[in-house]
C-alpha positions as a printed Julia matrix, in Angstrom:
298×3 Matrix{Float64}:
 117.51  139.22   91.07
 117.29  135.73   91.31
 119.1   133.83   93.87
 119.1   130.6    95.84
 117.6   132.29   98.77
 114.7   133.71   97.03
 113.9   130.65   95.53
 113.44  129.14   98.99
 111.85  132.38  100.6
 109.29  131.31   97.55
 108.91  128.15   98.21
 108.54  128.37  101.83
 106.12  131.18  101.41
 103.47  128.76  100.09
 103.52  127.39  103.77
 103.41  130.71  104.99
 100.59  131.67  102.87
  98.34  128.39  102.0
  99.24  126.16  104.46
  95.41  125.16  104.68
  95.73  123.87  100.96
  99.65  121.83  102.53
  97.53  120.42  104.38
  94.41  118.95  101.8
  97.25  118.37   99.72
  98.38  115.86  102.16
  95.68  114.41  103.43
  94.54  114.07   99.67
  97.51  111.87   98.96
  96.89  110.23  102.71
  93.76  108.54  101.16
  95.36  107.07   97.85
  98.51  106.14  100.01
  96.29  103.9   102.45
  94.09  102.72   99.14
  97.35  101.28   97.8
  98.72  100.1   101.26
  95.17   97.96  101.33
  95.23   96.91   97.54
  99.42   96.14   98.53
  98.77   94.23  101.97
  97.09   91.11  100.69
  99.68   90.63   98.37
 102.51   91.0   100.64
 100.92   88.1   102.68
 100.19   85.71  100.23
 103.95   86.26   98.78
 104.87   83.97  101.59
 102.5    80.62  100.48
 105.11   78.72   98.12
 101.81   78.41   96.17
 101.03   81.26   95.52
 104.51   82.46   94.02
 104.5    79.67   91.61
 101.07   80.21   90.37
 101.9    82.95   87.88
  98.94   83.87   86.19
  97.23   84.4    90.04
 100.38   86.28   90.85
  99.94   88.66   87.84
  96.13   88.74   88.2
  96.22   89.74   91.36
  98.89   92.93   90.93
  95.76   94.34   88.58
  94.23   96.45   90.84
  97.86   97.4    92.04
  98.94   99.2    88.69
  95.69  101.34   88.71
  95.78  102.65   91.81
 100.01  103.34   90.91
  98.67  104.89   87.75
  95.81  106.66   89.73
  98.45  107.65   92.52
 100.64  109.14   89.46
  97.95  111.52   88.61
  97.35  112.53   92.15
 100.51  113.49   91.89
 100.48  115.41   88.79
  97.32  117.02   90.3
  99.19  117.98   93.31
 102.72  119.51   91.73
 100.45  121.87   89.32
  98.45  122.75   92.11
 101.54  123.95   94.19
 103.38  125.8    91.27
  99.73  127.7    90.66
  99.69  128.64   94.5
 102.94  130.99   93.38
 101.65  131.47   89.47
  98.58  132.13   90.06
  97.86  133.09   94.08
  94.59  134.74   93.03
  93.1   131.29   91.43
  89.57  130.49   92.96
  88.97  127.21   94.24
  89.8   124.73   97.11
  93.68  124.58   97.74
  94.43  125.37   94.07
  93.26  122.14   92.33
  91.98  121.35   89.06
  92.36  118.68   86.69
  91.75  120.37   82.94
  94.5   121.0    80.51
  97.2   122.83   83.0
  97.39  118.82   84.43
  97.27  117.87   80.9
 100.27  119.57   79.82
 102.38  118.9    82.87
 101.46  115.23   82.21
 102.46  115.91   78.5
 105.64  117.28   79.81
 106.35  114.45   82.14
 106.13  111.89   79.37
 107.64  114.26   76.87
 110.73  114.13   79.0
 110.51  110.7    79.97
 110.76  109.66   76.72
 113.93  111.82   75.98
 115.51  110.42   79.14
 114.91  106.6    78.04
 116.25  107.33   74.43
 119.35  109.4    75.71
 120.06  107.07   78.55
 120.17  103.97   75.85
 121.89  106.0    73.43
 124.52  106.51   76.2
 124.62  103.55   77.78
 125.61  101.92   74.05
 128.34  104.4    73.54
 129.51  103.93   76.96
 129.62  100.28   76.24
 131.46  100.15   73.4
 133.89  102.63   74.58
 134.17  100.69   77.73
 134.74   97.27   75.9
 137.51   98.72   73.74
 139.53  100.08   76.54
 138.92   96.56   78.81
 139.89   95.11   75.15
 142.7    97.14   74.48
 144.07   97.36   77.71
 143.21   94.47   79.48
 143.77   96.04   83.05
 140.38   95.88   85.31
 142.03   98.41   87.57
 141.64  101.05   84.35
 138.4    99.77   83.08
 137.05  100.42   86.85
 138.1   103.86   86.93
 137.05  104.42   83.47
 133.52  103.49   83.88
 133.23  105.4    86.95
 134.65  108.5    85.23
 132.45  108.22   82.3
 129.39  107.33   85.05
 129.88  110.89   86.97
 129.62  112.43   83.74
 126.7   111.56   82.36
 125.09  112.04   85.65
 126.53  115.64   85.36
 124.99  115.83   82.02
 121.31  114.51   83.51
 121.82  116.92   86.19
 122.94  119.82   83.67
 120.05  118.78   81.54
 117.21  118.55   84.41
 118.21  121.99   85.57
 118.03  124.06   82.69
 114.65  122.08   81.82
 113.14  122.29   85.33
 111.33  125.64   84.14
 109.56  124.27   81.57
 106.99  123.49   84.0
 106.06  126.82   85.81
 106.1   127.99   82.55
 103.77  125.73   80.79
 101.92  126.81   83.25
 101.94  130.38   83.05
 102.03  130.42   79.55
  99.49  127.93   78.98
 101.27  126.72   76.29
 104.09  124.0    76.16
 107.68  126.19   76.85
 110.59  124.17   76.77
 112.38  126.6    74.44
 111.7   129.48   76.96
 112.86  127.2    79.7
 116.1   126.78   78.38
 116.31  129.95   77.29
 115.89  131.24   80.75
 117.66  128.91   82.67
 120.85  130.4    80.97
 123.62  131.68   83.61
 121.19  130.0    86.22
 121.99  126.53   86.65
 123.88  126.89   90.1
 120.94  128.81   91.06
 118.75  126.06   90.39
 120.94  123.24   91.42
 121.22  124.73   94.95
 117.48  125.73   95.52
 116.8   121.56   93.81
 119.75  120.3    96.5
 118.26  121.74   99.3
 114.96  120.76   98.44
 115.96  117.21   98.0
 118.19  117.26  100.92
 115.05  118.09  102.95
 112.54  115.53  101.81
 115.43  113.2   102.04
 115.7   113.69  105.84
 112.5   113.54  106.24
 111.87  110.6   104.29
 115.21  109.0   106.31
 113.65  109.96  109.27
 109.79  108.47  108.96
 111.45  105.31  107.55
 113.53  104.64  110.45
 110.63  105.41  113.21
 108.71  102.47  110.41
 111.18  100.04  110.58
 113.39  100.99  113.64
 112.5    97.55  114.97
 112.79   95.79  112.06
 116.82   96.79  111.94
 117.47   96.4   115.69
 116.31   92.65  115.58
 118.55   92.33  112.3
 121.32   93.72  114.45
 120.5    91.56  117.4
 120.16   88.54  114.99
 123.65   88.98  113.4
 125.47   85.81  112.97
 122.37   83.73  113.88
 120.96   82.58  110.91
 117.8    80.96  113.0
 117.21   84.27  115.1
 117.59   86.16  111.39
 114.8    83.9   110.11
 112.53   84.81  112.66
 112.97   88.41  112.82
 112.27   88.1   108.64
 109.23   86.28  109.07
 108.15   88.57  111.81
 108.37   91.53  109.28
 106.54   89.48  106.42
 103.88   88.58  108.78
 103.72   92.32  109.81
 103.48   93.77  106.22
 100.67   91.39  105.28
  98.7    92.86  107.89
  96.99   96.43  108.33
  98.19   97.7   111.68
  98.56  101.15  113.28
 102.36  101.16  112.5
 101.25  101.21  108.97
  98.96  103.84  109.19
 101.37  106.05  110.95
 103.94  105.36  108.53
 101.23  106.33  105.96
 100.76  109.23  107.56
 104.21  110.24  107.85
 104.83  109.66  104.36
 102.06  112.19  103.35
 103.29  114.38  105.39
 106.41  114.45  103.86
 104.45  114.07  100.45
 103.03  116.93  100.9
 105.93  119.36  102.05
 107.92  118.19   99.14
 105.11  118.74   96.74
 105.11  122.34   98.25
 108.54  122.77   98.61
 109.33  121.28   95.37
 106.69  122.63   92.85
 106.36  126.16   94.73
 110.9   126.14   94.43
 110.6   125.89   90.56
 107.57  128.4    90.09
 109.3   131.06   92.16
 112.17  130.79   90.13
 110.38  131.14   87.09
 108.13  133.8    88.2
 111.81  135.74   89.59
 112.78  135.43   85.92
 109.39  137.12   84.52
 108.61  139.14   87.47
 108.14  142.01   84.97
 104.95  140.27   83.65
 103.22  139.83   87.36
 101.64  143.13   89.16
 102.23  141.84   92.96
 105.48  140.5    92.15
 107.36  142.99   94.92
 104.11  141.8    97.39
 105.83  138.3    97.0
 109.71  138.78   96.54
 109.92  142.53   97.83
């Protein structure tokens, strides 16, 4: 029976079990985050010469090797999130901390775009509707008070919708996966009756690397804020606590690394946490079809 709580005890259970592979996982993702803090740090320096902001063409030449190593982090990624659903999907898979990069990354990549795709055409297909509708009550009408609550009305639903939407595709992945075979159908097949299920195991995963996140950031810039604070109503003392931070970014320190650190840290507990939540749903679902299945849920 699936449940929120066995979606977590799944999820947590690839710490339990592989937390050697947690652990290249994040210090995998440690390297490309300090690759792109370097490729970032120059630029984040020279964004303060007045020169160098007007000079397009050097501005834009310069973010090249940016958007590579964003592109090349977005694969690490990819890598990473199929390596933690086949930790639960496949347990018994050979190989360091359960990477590969052949066609199960392919198709998750597939998937990713697949969806994005849908998302940007439903999104614009919505936002006209909304529009329209929007402009004929404000037209109509002509009360601001009722366009305001209109729009935020019609804004909660269609996050609803995304929500609905994400959740009852969310399998589609661990299936892929398992199936070896694109299985969005399946996905939303199985996902029926399910979505509270899914939403709660997804809320407390996100709460989690949200904390986490909140916390690393603050320890990062807990200085930053406390001389904003300080400099409140002194727009000289606010300049210099701004320039202080611009200085500090274009420049590699040991506050950086630690926040790079951090962030792989978290990285890596929410690829975990994350990809292993979704597989041990799906593999609850189809439990029939996996011999150790009671080793892992009981």
């Amino acid at each position: 029976m699936i449940s929120v709580g066995r979606i977590l005890e799944g999820a947590f259970g690839v710490f339990r079990e592989h937390f050697t592979a947690v652990a290249i996982w994040g210090g995998i993702y440690l390297v490309c985050n300090l690759a792109m803090v370097l490729a970032i740090q120059p630029l984040l320096g020279a964004a303060t010469d007045p020169a160098f902001a007007r000079n397009t063409a050097a501005a834009i030449s310069a973010m090249g090797p940016v958007w590579l190593l964003v592109l090349l982090l977005a694969i690490v990624g990819i890598v990473l999130y199929t390596a933690a659903m086949r930790a639960v999907i496949r347990p018994q898979a050979s190989g360091i901390a359960f990477l590969r990069l052949g066609m199960d990354e392919l198709r998750t990549f597939g998937l990713l775009v697949l969806f994005m795709i849908a998302s940007f055409v439903l999104f614009f297909s919505s936002s006209l509707v909304v529009g329209l509708l929007i402009g004929g009550v404000a037209a109509g009408s002509e009360s601001v008070a009722l366009t305001a609550i209109l729009s935020v009305i019609v804004g909660l639903v269609i996050l609803g919708a995304l929500i609905f939407l994400v959740m009852r595709f969310s399998l589609a992945f661990p299936l892929t996966l398992h199936r070896r075979a694109f299985a969005i159908g399946e996905a939303w097949r199985l996902s029926r009756g399910h979505f509270w299920t899914l939403f709660g195991a997804a809320l407390v995963v996100s709460v989690i690397g949200f904390v986490l996140s909140t916390a690393i950031n603050m320890v990062a810039m807990g200085g930053y804020f406390a001389d904003i604070m300080s400099a409140a109503g002194n727009p000289d003392a606010m300049a210099r606590a701004m320039e202080r931070q611009a200085n500090a970014a274009g420049s590699f320190n040991t506050l950086m690394i630690l926040q790079s650190i951090g962030g792989s840290i978290v990285a890596a507990i929410w690829f975990a946490l994350s990809g292993g939540s979704v597989a041990s749903a799906a593999r609850l679902l189809i439990r029939d079809e996996f011999d150790d299945a009671e080793d892992v849920f009981g």
